[in-house]
C-alpha positions in Angstrom: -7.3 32.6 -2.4 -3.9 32.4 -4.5 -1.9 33.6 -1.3 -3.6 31.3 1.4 -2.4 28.5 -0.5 0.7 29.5 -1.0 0.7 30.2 2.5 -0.4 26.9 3.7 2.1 25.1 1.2 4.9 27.1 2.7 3.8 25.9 6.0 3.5 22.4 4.6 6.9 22.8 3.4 8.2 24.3 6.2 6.7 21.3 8.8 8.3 18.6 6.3 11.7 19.8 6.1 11.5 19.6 10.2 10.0 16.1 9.7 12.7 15.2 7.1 15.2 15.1 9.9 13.2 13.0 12.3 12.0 9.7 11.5 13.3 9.1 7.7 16.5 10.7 9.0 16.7 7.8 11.8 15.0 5.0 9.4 18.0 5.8 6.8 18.5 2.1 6.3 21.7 0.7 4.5 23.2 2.1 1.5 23.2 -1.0 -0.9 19.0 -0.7 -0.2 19.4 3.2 -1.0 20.4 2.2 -4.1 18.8 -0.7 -5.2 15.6 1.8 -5.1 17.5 4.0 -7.0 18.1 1.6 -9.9 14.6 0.6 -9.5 13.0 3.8 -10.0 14.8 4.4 -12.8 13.8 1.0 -14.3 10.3 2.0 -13.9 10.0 -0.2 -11.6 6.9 0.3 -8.8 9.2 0.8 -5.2 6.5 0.5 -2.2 8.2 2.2 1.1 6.3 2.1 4.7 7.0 3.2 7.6 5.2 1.8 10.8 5.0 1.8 14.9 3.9 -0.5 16.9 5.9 0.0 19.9 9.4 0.1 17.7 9.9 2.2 14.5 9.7 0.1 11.4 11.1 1.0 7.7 9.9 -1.7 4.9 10.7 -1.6 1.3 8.9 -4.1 -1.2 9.8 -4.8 -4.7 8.5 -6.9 -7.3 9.5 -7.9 -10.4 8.4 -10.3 -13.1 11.0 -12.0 -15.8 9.5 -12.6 -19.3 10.7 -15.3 -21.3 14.3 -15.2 -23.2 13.5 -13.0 -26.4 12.5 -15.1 -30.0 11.1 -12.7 -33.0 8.2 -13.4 -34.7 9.0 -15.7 -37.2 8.3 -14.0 -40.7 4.6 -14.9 -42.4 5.2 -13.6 -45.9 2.3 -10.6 -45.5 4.4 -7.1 -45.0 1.5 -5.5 -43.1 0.9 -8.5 -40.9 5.0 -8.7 -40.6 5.5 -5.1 -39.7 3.0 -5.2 -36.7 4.8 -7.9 -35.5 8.4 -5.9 -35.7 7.1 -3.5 -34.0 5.5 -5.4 -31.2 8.8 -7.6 -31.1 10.9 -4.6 -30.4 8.3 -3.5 -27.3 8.9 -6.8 -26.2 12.7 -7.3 -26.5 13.0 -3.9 -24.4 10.1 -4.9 -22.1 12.5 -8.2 -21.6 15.6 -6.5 -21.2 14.3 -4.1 -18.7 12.7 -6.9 -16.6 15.8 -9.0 -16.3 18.0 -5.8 -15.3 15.5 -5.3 -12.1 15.4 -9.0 -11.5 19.3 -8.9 -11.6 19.6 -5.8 -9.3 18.0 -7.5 -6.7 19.5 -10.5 -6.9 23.3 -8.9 -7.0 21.8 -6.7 -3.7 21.5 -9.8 -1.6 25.0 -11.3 -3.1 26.6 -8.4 -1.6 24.9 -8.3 1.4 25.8 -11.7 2.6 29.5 -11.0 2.5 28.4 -8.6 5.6 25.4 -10.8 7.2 25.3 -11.6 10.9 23.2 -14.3 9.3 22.4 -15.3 5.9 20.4 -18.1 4.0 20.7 -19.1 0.1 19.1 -21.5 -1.8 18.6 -22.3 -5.9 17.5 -24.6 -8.2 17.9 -24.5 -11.8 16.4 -28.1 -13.9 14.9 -28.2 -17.4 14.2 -24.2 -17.8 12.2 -23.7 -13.9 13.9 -21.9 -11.7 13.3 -20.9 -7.6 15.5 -18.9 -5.6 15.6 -17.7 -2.0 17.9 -14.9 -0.2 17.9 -14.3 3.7 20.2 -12.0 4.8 20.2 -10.5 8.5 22.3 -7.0 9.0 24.2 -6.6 12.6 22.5 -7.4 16.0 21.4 -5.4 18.7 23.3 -4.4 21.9 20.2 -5.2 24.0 17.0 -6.5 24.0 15.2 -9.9 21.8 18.2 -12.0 20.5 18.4 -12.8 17.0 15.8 -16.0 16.0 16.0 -18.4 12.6 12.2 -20.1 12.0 12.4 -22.3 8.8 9.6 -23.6 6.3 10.1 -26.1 3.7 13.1 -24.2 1.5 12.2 -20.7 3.4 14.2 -19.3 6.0 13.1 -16.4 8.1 14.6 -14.2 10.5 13.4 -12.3 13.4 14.9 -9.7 16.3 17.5 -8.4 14.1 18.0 -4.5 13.0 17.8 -5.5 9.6 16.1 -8.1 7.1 16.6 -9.0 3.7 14.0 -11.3 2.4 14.3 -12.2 -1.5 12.2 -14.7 -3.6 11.6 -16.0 -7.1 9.3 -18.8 -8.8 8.0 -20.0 -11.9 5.0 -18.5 -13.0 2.4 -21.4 -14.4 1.0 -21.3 -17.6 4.1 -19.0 -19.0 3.6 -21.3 -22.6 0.0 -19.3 -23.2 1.9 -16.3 -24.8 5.2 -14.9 -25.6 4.2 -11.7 -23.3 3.4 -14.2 -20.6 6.0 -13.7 -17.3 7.6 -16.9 -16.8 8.6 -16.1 -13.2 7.9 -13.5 -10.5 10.4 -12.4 -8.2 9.7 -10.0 -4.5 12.4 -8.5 -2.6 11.7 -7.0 1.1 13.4 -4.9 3.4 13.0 -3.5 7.3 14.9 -1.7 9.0 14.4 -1.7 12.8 16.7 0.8 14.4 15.5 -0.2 17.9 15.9 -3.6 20.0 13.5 -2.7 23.3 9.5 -2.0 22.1 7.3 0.3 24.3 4.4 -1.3 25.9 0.8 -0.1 24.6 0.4 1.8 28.0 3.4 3.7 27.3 2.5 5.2 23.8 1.0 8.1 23.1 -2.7 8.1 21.8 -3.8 9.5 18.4 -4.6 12.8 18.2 -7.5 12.3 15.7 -8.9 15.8 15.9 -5.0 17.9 15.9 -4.3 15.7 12.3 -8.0 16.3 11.2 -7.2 20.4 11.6 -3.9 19.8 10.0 -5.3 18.4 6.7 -8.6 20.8 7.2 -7.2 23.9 4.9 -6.0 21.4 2.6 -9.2 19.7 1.9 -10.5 22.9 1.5 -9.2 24.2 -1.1 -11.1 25.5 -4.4 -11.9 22.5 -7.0 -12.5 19.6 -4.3 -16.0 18.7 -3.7 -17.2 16.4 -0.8 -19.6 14.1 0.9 -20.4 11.4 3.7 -21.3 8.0 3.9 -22.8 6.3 7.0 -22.7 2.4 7.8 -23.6 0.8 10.9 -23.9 -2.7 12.0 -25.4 -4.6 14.9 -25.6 -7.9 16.7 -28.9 -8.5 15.2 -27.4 -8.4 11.5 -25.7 -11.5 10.5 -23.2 -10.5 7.4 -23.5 -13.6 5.1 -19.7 -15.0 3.2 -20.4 -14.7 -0.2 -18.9 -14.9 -3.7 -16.6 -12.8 -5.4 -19.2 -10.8 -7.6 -21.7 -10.1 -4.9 -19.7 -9.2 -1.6 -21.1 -6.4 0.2 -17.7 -4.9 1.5 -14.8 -4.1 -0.4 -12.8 -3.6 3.1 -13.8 -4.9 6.3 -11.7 -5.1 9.3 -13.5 -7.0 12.0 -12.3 -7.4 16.1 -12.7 -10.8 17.5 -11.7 -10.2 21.7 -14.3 -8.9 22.2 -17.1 -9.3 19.8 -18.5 -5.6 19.5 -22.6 -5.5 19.8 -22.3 -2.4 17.4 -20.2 -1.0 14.9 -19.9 2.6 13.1 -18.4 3.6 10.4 -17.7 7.4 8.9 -16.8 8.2 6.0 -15.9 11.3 4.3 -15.0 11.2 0.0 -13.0 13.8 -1.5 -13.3 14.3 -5.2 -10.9 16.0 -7.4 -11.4 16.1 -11.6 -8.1 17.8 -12.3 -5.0 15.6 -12.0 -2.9 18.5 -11.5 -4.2 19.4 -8.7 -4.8 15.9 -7.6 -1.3 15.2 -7.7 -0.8 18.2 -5.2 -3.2 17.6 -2.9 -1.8 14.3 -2.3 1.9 15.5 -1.7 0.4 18.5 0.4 -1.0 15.1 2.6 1.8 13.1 2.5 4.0 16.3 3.9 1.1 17.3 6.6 1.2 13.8 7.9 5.4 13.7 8.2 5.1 17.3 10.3 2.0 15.1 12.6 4.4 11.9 13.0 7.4 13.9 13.7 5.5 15.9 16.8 4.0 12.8 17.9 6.3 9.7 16.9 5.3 7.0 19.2 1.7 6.6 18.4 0.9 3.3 16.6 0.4 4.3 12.6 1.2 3.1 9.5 2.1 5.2 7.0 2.8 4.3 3.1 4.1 7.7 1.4 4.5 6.5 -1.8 1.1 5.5 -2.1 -0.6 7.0 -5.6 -4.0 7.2 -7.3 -4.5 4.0 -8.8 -7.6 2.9 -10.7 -10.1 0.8 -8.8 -8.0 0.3 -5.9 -8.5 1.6 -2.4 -5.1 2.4 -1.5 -3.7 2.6 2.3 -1.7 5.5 2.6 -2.4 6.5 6.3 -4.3 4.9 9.7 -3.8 4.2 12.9 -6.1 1.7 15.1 -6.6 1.8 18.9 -7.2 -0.9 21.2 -9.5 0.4 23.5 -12.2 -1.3 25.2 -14.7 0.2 22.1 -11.6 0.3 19.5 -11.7 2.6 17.3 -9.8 2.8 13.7 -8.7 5.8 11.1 -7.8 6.0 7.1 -7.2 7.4 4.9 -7.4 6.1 1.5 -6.2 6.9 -2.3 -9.0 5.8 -5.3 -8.9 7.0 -9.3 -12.0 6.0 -10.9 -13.0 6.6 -14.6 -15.5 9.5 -15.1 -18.5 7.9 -17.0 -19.0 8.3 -20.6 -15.2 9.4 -20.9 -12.4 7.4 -22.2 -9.5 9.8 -20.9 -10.4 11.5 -18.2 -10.8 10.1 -14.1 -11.8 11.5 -11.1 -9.7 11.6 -8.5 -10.5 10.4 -4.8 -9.1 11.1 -1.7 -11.0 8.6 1.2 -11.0 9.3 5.2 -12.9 6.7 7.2 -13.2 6.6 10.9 -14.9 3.8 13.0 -15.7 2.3 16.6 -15.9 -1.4 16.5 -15.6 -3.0 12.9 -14.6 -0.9 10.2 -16.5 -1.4 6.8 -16.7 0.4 3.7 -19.6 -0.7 1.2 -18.4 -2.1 -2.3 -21.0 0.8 -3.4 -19.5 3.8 -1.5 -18.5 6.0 -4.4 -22.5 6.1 -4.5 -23.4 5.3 -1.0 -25.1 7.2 1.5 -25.9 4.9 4.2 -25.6 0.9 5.2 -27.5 0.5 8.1 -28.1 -3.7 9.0 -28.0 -4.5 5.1 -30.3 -1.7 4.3 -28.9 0.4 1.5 -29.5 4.1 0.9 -27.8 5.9 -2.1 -27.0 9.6 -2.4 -29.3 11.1 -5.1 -26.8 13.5 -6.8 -23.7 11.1 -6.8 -25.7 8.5 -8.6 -27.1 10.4 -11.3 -23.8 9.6 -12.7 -22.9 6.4 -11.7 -24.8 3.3 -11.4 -24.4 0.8 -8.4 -22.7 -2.1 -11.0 -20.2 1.0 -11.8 -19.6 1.7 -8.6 -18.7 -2.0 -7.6 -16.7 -2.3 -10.1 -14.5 0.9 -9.7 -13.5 -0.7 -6.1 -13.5 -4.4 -7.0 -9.7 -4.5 -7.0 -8.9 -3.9 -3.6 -11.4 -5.6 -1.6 -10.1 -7.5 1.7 -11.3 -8.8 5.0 -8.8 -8.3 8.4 -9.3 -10.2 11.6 -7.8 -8.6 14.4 -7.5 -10.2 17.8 -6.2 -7.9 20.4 -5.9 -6.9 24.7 -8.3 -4.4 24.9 -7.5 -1.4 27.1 -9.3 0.6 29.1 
């Protein structure tokens, strides 16, 4: 068992290294942004990358950042216990402060020094009685042929489109930053792309997705000892209507409906991977993430979306992978990264590792860590999996990433 893993790793590795010199070789990007990352990393800071096609290559980096308020101790209460707690929580603070304003600062000095360079750039601050907003736009070179470069403004936001790349940076007060000393008094986001290319292929002349040629190439992965698994069914018809409802009681935690046309049925598939050891976890993931650069670099211009730095992140569903198709059924794939805590346990999580295919709409029941079929609002749950875990749990394991999508498209035959 030991050596076929380290023989599929080494073939992992081995596709990836080819990969590395493909697409992230030719969606480089600028330097400044190289480094920006950099410094965020080290800050601690959370650095999301993407890469995308949708006819053109895309590269997008987003940032965010909060700023606390400007550091005051605890004033003194006489009480050395009560005092000392304090110290202690001031000098988290001061650090959590310091570290905040660095990030907030590298971002800010990025776009400075990328206007000096700018085909096009946009600027705009005001500073009265302690609130602050700012706004960077900053467009890098043009393109030989193609879309020309186009400005679109909104109120104090400027945007710019059909350029090879854009800087986007923004900051605004954060209400109700008075409630408590660890309340941010501002939140600042910083995006990137980097389009390399001016001309975009048509739909017609892209290559399809080869669902079943990635599904082999994660197969020995997923199959490896210590990762259980199991399926969930939903499906949906024209004689269902799906009511809107609140917060607490939707039925979806992701749905992503067509519009042109209106499908009479919908399927969904989904397959849930559970691993209990983060170690292994951590390397199942990256054994993904490199699997998935060796697939893009053999077929780079299918439509996909890819998010490598994606990680296991409690409650929500995470994108890390899909591609949709526009066909006159369409037809969608995921894959998806979940941590969850194990019942009963105050340190340990499971691990989850999503894949959901569909034709028509795509839906995934708040319920599916449990779930064993939705068919028309009629809920079936899988015996063993809920032993463990009641539905209320279950909801509330996915209740942070729960969103709708509305796609209107050109079907294609």
């Amino acid at each position: 068992m030991k050596r076929t893993v380290f023989a599929l790793c080494a073939i992992i590795v081995s596709l990836y290294a080819t990969a590395q010199g493909t697409i992230q070789q030719r969606l480089q990007g600028h330097p400044k942004i190289d480094s920006l990352v950099s410094e965020m990393e080290a800050l601690g800071r959370s650095v999301r990358v993407s890469y995308y096609y949708d006819g053109r290559l895309h590269k997008t980096i987003m940032i965010g950042c909060g700023l606390m308020k400007d550091y005051q101790p605890t004033p003194p209460t006489g009480d050395p216990k009560r005092d000392s707690i304090a110290h202690k929580q001031d000098s988290v603070r001061q650090m959590e402060t310091l570290r905040l304003k660095r990030a907030y600062d590298a971002m800010r000095r990025t776009c400075q020094q990328l206007t000096d360079e700018a085909k096009e750039s946009y600027s705009w601050e005001y500073h009265r009685g302690g609130v602050d907003s700012v706004r960077y736009t900053v467009a890098l070179g043009e393109y030989a042929s193609g879309d020309t470069m186009q400005t679109y403004r909104r109120n104090r936001d400027v945007f710019y489109y059909n350029a090879p790349e854009i800087i986007t940076f923004g900051y605004d007060p954060w209400p109700g930053s008075d409630v408590s000393p660890w309340r941010l008094k501002g939140y600042a986001t910083f995006r990137y792309e980097y389009t390399p290319d001016s001309v975009s292929k048509m739909p017609k002349e892209r290559s399809p997705f080869d669902k079943e040629a990635y599904k082999r190439l994660l197969q020995p992965i997923m199959k490896q000892k210590g990762i259980t698994s199991r399926q969930f069914y939903v499906y949906h018809d024209s004689t269902f209507t799906i009511e809107k409802k609140d917060w607490d009681n939707e039925e979806f935690v992701i749905r992503s409906n067509t519009i042109s046309p209106r499908q009479p049925k919908s399927e969904t598939w989904g397959t849930v991977y559970t691993l209990s050891s983060s170690a292994q976890a951590g390397t199942v993931l990256s054994q993904i993430k490199q699997a998935t650069w060796a697939f893009l670099n053999k077929h780079p211009d299918m439509d996909f979306s890819f998010n490598p730095t994606s990680e296991y992140h409690s409650r929500a569903l995470e994108d890390m992978f899909h591609t949709f198709d526009s066909k006159r059924v369409p037809s969608s794939f995921y894959i998806y990264v979940h941590r969850s805590p194990i019942p009963g346990s105050t340190t340990d999580s499971e691990h989850h590792i999503v894949i959901i295919e569909s034709k028509g709409d795509m839906m995934v029941p708040m319920e599916w860590q449990i779930m064993k079929s939705w068919k028309n609002g009629k809920a079936v749950y899988d015996k063993k999996a809920s032993k463990n875990l009641t539905p209320k749990q279950a909801r509330d394991n996915t209740s942070a990433s729960r969103s709708t999508i509305t796609r209107g498209y050109e079907p294609i035959d």
